[in-house]
N, C-alpha and C positions, 0 to 999 in steps of 0.2 A: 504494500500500500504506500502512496505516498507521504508521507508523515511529515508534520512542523516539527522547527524546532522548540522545547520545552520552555515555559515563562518561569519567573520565579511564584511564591505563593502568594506575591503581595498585593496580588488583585481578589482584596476580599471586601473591596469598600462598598460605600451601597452604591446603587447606580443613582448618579445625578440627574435632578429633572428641571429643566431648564422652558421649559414651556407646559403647562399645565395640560395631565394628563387627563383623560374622560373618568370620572369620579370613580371609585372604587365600591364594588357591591358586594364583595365575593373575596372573599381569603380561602385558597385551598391547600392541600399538602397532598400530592401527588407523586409516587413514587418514580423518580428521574429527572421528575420535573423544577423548576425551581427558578430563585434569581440568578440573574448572571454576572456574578461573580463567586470567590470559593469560600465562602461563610457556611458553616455548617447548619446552620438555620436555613431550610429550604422550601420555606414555607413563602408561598405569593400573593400578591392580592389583584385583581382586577377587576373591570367593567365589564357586568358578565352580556354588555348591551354591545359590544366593540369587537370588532375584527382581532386578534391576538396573534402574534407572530412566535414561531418557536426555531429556537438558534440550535443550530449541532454541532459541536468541533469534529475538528479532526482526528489524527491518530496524536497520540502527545500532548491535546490541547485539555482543555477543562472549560468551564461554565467560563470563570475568569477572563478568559482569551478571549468575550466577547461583549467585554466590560463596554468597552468604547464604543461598539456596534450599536449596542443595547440602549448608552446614552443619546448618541445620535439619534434613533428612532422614539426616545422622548423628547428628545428637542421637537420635533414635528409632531407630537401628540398620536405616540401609536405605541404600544404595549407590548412589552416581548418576555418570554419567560425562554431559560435555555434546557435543553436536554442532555443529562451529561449519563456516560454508560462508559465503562469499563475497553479499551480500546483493545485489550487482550482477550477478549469475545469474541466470539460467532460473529460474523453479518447476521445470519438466521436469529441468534438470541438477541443481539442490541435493538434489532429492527424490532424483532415482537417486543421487546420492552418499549422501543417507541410506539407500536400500535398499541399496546395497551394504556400507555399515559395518553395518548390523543385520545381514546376513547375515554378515560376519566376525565379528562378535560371539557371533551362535549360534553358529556352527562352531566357533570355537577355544575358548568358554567351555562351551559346550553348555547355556546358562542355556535354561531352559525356563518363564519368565514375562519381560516386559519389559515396563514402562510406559513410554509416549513423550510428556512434556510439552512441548507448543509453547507460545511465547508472539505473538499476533500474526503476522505473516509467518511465523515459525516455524510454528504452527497448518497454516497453510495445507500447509508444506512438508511437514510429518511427513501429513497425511491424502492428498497427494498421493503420497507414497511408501508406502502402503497401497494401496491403488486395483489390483483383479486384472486391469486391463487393459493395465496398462503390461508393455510387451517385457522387461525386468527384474524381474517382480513377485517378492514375497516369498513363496518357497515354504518350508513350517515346520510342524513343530510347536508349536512355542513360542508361548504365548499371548502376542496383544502388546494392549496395551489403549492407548489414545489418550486425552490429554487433552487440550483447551484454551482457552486463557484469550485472551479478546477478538482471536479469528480472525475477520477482515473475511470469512467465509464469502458474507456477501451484502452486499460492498462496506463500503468505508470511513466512512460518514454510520452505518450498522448496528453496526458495530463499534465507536463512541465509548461506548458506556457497555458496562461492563468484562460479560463473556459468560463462562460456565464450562461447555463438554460436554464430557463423556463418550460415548465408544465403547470396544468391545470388541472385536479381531478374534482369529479363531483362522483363521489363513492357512494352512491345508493342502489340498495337492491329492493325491490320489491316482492 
């Protein structure tokens, strides 16, 4: 896999809000899920009325690594919680750990848009947890759209100059 190189631990501040975010309804504790930074309180809160963005590192990275990302997208008044999983896993088990925290997510928030930014290995992991054929797949309304940024989709030599897709899923089955 392609992997970053390692931060120190010192990204555990809160994330700065620099333009006021859409009010807060909803505290949850969702297992993966959480703020983005590496504080061991991974407990969130948000507007269960608002679109929610969810951050994935890469291989080597952590919540931390998308401290800055996270502020910026409060600067613009939009909500991001990050997903962090164990980079020594599966694709198969990080991704079901990600379909299972999106499904906690819709259920207890009832957000009805998500975007999912992967970075790298994350990439992989977020469109591997989309995919309707896994025995956990994401049944929804909730429109989830996929981004990401220099996912070794077709191996690691492909993936060195930096990549940006776009997908849209609307995962419902009837």
């Amino acid at each position: 896999m392609g992997c970053t190189t390692p931060l120190s631990s010192t990204l555990s501040r809160p994330v700065k809000i620099y333009k006021e975010l859409p009010e807060v309804d909803i505290t949850l504790n969702i297992a993966g899920l959480g703020p983005c930074n590496n504080s061991k309180n991974r407990a969130f809160s948000l507007n269960s009325k608002e679109p929610v963005t969810i951050l994935v590192h890469g291989c080597f990275g952590s919540a931390g690594r998308f401290l800055s990302l996270a502020e910026v997208l409060a600067f613009h008044g939009q909500q991001s919680v990050c997903f962090s999983y164990d980079d020594r896993d599966s694709m198969m088990y990080s991704s079901s750990q990600l379909t299972t925290a999106i499904e906690q997510l819709v259920l207890h928030s009832g957000a009805s848009e998500i975007t999912i930014i992967g970075h790298s290995m994350g990439g992989l992991i977020s469109r591997k947890a989309l995919i309707f054929e896994r025995a956990n797949s994401i049944v929804t309304q909730t429109k989830i759209n996929l981004v990401s940024v220099s996912a070794p989709f077709s191996g690691i030599r492909a993936a060195r100059y930096s990549r940006l897709s776009r997908l849209t899923y609307c995962n419902s089955r009837n």
